[in-house]
C-alpha positions as CSV (number, residue, x, y, z in Angstrom):
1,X,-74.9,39.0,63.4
2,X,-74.1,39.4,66.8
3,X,-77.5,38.3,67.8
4,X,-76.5,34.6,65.7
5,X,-73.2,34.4,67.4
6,X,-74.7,34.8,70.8
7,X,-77.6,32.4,70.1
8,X,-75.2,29.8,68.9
9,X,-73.3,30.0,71.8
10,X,-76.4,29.3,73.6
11,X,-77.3,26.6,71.7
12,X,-73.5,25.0,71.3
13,X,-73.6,25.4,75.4
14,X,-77.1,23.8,76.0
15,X,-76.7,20.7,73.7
16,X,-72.9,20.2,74.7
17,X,-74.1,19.7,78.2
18,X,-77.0,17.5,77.4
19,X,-74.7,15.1,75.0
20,X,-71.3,15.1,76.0
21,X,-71.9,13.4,79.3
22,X,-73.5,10.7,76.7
23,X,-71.4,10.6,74.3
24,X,-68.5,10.1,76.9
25,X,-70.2,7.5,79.0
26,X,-70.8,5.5,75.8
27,X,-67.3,6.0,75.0
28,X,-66.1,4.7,78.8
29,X,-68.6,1.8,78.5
30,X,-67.0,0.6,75.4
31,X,-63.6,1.3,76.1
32,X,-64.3,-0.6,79.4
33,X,-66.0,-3.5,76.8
34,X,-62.4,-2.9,75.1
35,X,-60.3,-3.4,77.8
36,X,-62.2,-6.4,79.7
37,X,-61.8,-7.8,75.8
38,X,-58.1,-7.2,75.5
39,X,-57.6,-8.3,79.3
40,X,-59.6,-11.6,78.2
41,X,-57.6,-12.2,75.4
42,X,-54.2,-11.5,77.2
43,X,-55.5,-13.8,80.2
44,X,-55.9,-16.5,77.3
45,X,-52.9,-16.3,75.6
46,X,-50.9,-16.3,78.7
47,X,-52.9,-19.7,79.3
48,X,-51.6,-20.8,76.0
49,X,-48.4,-19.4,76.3
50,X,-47.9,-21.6,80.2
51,X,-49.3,-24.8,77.9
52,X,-46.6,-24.0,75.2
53,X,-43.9,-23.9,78.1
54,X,-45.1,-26.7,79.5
55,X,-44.7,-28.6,76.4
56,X,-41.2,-27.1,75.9
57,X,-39.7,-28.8,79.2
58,X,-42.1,-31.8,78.4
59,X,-39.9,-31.7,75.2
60,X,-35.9,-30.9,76.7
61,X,-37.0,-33.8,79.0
62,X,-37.6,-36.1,76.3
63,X,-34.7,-35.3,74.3
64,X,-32.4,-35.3,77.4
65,X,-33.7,-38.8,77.6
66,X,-33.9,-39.7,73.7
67,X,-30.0,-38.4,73.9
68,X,-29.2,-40.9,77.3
69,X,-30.6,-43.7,75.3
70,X,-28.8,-43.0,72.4
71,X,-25.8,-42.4,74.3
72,X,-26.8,-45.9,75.7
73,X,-27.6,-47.7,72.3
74,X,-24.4,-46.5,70.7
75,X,-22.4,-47.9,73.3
76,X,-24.0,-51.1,73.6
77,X,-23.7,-51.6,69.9
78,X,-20.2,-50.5,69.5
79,X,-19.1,-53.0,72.5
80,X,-21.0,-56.0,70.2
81,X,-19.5,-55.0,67.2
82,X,-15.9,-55.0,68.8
83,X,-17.2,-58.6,70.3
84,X,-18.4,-59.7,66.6
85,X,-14.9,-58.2,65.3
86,X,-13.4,-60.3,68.1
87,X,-15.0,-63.7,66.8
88,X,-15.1,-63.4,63.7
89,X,-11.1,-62.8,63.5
90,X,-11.2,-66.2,65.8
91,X,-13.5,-67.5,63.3
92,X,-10.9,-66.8,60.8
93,X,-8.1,-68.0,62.4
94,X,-9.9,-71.4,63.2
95,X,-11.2,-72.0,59.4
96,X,-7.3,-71.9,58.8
97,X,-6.3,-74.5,61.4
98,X,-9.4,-76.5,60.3
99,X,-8.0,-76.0,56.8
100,X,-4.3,-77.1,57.7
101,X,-5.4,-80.0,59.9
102,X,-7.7,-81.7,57.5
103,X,-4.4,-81.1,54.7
104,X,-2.7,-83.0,57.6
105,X,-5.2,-85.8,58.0
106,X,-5.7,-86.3,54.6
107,X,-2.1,-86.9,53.9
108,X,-1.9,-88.8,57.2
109,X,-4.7,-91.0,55.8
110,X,-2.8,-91.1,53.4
111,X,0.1,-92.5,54.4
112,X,-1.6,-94.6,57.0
113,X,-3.2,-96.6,53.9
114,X,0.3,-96.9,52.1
115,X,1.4,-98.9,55.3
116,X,-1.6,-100.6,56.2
117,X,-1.3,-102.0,52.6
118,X,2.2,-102.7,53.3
119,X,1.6,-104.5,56.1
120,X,-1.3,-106.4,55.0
121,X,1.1,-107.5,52.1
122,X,3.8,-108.3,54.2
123,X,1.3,-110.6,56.7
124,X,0.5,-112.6,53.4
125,X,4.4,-113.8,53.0
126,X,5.5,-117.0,53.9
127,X,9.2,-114.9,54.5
128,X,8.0,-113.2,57.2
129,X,7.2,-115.9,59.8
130,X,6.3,-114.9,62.6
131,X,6.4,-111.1,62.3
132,X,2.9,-111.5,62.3
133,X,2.2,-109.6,65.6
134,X,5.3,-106.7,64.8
135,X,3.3,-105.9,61.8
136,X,-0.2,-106.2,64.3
137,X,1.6,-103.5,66.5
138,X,2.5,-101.3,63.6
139,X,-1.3,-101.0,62.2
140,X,-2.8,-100.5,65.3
141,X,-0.3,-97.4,66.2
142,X,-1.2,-96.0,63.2
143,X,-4.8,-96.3,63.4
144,X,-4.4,-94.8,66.7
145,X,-2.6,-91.9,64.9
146,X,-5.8,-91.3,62.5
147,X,-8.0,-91.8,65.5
148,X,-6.3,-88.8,67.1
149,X,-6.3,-86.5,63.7
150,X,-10.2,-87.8,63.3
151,X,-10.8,-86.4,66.9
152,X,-9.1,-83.0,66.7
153,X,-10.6,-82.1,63.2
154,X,-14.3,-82.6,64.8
155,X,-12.9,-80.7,67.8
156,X,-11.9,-78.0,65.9
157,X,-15.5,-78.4,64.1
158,X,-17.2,-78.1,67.1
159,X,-15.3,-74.9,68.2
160,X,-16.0,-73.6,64.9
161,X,-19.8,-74.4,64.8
162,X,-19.9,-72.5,68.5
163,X,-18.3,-69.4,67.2
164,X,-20.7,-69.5,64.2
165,X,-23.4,-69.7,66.8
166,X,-22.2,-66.9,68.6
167,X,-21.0,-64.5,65.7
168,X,-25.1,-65.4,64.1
169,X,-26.4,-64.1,67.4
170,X,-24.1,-61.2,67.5
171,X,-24.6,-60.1,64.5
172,X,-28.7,-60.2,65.0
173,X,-27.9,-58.0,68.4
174,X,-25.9,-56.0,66.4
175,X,-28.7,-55.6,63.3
176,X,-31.5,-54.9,66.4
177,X,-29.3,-52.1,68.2
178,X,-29.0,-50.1,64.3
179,X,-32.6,-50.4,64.2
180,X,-33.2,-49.3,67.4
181,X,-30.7,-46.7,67.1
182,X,-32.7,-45.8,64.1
183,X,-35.8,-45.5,65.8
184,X,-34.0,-43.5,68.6
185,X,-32.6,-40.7,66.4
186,X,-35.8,-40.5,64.6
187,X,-37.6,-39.9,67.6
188,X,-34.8,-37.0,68.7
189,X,-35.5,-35.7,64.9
190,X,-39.3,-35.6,66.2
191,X,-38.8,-33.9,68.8
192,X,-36.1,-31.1,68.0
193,X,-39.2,-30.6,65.2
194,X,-41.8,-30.5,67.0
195,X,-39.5,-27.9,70.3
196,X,-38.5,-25.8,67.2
197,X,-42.2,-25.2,66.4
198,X,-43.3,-25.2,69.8
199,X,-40.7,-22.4,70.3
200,X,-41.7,-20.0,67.3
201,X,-45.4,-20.4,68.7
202,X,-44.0,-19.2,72.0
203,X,-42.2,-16.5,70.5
204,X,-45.6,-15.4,68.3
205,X,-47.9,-15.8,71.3
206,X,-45.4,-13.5,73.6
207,X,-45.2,-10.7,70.6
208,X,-49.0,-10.8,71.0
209,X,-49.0,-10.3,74.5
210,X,-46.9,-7.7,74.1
211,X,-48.7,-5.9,71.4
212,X,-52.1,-6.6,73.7
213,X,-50.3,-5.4,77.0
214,X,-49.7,-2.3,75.0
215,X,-52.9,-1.9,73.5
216,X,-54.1,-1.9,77.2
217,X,-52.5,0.3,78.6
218,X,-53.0,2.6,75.7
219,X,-56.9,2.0,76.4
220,X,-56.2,2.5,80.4
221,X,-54.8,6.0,79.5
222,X,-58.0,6.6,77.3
223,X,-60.0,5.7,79.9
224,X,-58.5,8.0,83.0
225,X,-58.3,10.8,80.2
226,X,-62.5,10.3,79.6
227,X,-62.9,10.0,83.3
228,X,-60.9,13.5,84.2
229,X,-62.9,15.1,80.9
230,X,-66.3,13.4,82.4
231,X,-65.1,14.8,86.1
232,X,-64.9,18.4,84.5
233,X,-67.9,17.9,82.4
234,X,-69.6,17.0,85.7
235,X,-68.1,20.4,87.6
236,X,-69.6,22.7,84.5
237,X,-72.6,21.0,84.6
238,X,-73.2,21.1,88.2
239,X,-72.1,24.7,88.5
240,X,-74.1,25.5,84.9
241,X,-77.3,24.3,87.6
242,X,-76.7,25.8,90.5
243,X,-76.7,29.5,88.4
244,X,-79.5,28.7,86.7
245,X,-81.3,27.6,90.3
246,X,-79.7,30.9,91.5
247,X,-81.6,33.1,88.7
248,X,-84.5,31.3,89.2
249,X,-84.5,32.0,92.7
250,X,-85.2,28.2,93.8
251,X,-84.4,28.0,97.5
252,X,-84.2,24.1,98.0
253,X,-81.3,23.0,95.3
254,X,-81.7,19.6,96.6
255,X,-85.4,19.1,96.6
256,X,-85.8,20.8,93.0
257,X,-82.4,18.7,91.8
258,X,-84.5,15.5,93.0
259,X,-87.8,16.3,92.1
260,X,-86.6,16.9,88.6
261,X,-84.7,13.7,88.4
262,X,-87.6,11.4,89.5
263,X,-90.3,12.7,87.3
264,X,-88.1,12.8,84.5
265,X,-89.0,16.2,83.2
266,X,-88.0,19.3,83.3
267,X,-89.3,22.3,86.0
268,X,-91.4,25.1,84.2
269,X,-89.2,27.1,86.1
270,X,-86.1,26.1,83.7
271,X,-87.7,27.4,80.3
272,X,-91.1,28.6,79.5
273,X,-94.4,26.8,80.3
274,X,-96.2,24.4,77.7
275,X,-99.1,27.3,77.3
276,X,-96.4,29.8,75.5
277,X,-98.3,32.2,73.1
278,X,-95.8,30.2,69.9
279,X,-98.5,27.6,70.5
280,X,-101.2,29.9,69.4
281,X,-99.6,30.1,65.7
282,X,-100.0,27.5,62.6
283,X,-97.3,25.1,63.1
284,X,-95.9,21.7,61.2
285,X,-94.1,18.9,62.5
286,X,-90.7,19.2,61.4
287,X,-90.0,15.7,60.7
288,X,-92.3,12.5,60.4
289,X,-90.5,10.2,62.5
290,X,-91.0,9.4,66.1
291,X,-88.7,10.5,69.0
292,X,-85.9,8.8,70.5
293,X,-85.6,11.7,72.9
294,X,-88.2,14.0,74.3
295,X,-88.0,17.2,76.3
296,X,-86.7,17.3,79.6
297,X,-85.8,14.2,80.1
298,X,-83.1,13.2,82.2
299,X,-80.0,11.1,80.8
300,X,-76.5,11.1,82.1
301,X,-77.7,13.9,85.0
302,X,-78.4,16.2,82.2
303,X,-82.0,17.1,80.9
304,X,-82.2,17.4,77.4
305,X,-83.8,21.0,75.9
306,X,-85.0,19.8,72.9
307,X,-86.1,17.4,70.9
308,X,-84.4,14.0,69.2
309,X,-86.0,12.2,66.7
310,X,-85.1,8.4,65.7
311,X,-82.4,8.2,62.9
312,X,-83.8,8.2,59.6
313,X,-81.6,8.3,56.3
314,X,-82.6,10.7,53.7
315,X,-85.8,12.5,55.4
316,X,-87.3,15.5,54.8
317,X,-87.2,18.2,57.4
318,X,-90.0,21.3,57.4
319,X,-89.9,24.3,58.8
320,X,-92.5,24.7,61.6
321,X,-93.6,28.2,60.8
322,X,-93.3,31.2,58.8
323,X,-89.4,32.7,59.2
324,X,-86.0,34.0,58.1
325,X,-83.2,31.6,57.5
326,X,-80.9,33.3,60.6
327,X,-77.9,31.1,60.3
328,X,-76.4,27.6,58.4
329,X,-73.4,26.2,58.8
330,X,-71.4,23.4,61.3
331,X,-72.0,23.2,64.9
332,X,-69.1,20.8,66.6
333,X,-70.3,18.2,67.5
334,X,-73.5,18.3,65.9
335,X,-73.0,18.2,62.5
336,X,-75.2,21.1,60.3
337,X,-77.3,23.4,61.5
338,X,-80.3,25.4,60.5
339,X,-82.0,28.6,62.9
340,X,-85.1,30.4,62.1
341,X,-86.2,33.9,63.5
342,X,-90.0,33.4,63.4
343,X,-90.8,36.7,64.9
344,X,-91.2,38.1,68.3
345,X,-87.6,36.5,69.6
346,X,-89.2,33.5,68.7
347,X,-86.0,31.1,67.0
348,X,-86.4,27.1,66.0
349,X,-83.0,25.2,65.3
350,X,-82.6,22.1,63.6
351,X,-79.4,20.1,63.6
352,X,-78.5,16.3,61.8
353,X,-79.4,17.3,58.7
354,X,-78.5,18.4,55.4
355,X,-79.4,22.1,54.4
356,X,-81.4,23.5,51.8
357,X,-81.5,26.6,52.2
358,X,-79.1,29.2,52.5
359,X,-78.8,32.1,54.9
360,X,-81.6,35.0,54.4
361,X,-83.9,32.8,52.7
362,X,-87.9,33.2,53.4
363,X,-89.3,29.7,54.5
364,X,-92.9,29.3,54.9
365,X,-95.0,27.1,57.4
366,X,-94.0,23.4,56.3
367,X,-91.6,24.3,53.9
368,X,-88.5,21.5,53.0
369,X,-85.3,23.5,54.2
370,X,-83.1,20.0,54.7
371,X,-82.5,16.4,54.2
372,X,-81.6,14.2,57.0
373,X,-79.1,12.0,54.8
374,X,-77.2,9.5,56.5
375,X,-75.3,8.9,60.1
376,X,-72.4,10.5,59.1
377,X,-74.8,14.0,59.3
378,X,-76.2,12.7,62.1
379,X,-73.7,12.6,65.0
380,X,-76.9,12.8,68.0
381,X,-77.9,9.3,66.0
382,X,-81.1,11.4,64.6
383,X,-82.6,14.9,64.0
384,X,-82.2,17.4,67.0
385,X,-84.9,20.1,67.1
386,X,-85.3,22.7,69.7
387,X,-87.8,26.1,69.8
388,X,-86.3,28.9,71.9
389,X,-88.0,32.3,72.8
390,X,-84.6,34.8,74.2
391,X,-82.3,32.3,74.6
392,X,-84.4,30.2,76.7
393,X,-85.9,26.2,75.2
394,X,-89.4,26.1,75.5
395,X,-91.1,22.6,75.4
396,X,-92.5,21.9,71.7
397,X,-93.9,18.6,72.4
398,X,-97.0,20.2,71.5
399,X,-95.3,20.2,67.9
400,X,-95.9,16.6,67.7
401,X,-99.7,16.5,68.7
């Protein structure tokens, strides 16, 4: 038991250090994505929100004006209507002396005939001898009275014909200022509408800001917590190298560091050479997909001690030899995972995948001990498979071949 434990803090150890640096950079690179994205969208609504201001003093400018003109109107319209009020009393007061002086002329007319017809009576008597030009005199005054009643009735006409005039074109001012006055406080309806709606969409668009501004900095706090956890990552990984240099007894760190990362593989010095004696057995390929991954290659700084085949939902995994199920169970970070002593401190491990078989079971050479299910037992995004001999990963491309 003892010997599992140690040999799955081995493995735990060796595939944290070749995936978390991964698995963190992905999650800086999309928090990044995330925060360029909320930035965007803060930068846009702040564009919006200046637009929406904008509009707002557009809007108090043209009610401040809508309110003048009303202001304006009102007065302008209340001064005609106290002019209309003015006439149209005048008007009044004029139909009544037009009223009483054609009552006066009519009776003056008539008593102006009544004498006249005296008179003309009179003028035909041979009595009145030569009266003649006294009764002349008399007609003539009182045609000259009739003349003057004639003369102020169609004065009085006349003034009353103007003030019609006037009160008519009073009264049209005074119809056109209520319509425009209408029109007026429509427009100020409009627009207290339209600065009411223009003010809730301010007041949603700076919620949203908010809400955004928060969201960033939440993601800004994510992303300097990553960075320190990708900072220590890099220390233990760095350190984890230099021992390993140091047990190998490499002199030049740098060269070896360098020479490693350019060819993309890993030094025979870190594991055991392709020619190990393993090679020599009966061996199947543990799964038929092909590899996303392979041994020793370099990604993040790390070089990766296994194997990782392409995601593939619900695919058979084999063992590669003859073995003892050692161990099953949950690695973190890794989802399940299966270890087989083949003999002669020779282990394989397989992880993404769904066991079937159970600890202590005897699995033969291309035996079906799991199912790769879905991405949720997949966390690498396919199957990981090393082959170890002590401790150490030995390369099993030759697996594939």
């Amino acid at each position: 038991m003892k010997k599992i434990l140690f040999f799955c803090s081995m493995l735990y150890c060796s595939l944290t250090l070749a995936t978390s640096t991964t698995d963190i950079n992905q999650n800086l690179h999309d928090i990044k994505n995330k925060i360029n994205q909320v930035n965007s969208e803060i930068n846009k609504k702040q564009q919006q929100q200046q637009d929406i201001n904008q509009a707002l003093n557009n809007s108090t400018v043209a009610l401040n004006q809508s309110e003048l003109a009303l202001k304006q109107i009102t007065q302008k319209r209340d001064l005609t209507i106290q002019q209309l009020s003015t006439i149209q009393q005048s008007i009044t007061s004029l139909g009544q002396s037009v009223l009483k002086l054609k009552s006066s002329l009519q009776n003056t007319i008539n008593l102006v005939y009544q004498q006249i017809q005296m008179q003309n009576n009179s003028t035909q008597s041979i009595l009145n001898g030569n009266n003649s030009v006294e009764v002349q005199r008399k007609k003539t005054y009182l045609e000259a009275i009739l003349h003057s009643k004639l003369s102020s009735l169609q004065l009085l006409q006349q003034q009353m014909a103007s003030l019609q005039a006037n009160n008519d074109k009073l009264q049209q001012k005074v119809d056109q200022l209520n319509h425009k006055l209408g029109l007026t406080t429509k427009q100020k309806t409009q627009l207290l509408n339209n600065k009411q709606t223009q003010t809730q969409q301010s007041q949603v668009l700076k919620s949203q800001i908010n809400q955004d501004t928060q969201k960033l900095v939440a993601l800004k706090e994510r992303q300097t917590k990553l960075n320190n956890l990708m900072d220590k990552i890099i220390a233990t990984e760095l350190k984890a190298k230099q021992q390993q240099l140091a047990k190998n007894n490499i002199i030049n760190k740098k060269n070896t560091l360098h020479a490693t990362t350019q060819n993309n593989v890993l030094s025979d010095k870190a594991g055991y050479s392709d020619d190990s004696p393993f090679f020599s057995r009966k061996i199947a390929k543990p799964i038929n997909t092909s590899v996303n991954l392979g041994f020793g290659v370099i990604r993040d700084n790390v070089a990766n001690k296994g194997i990782l085949f392409d995601y593939s939902a619900n695919t058979t995994v084999h063992a590669i030899s003859n073995g003892k199920v050692m161990y099953t169970g949950d690695l973190p970070g890794f989802g399940k995972v299966i270890i087989i002593d083949h003999g002669n401190d020779y282990m394989s491990i397989y992880s993404g995948i769904i066991p079937m078989v159970k600890t202590g079971t005897q699995v033969s050479i291309g035996q079906t001990i799991a199912n790769t299910g879905d991405k949720e037992n997949q966390p690498l995004g396919g199957m990981y498979f090393e082959l170890r001999h002590l401790g150490k990963p030995i390369n099993p491309s030759k697996i594939l071949s």
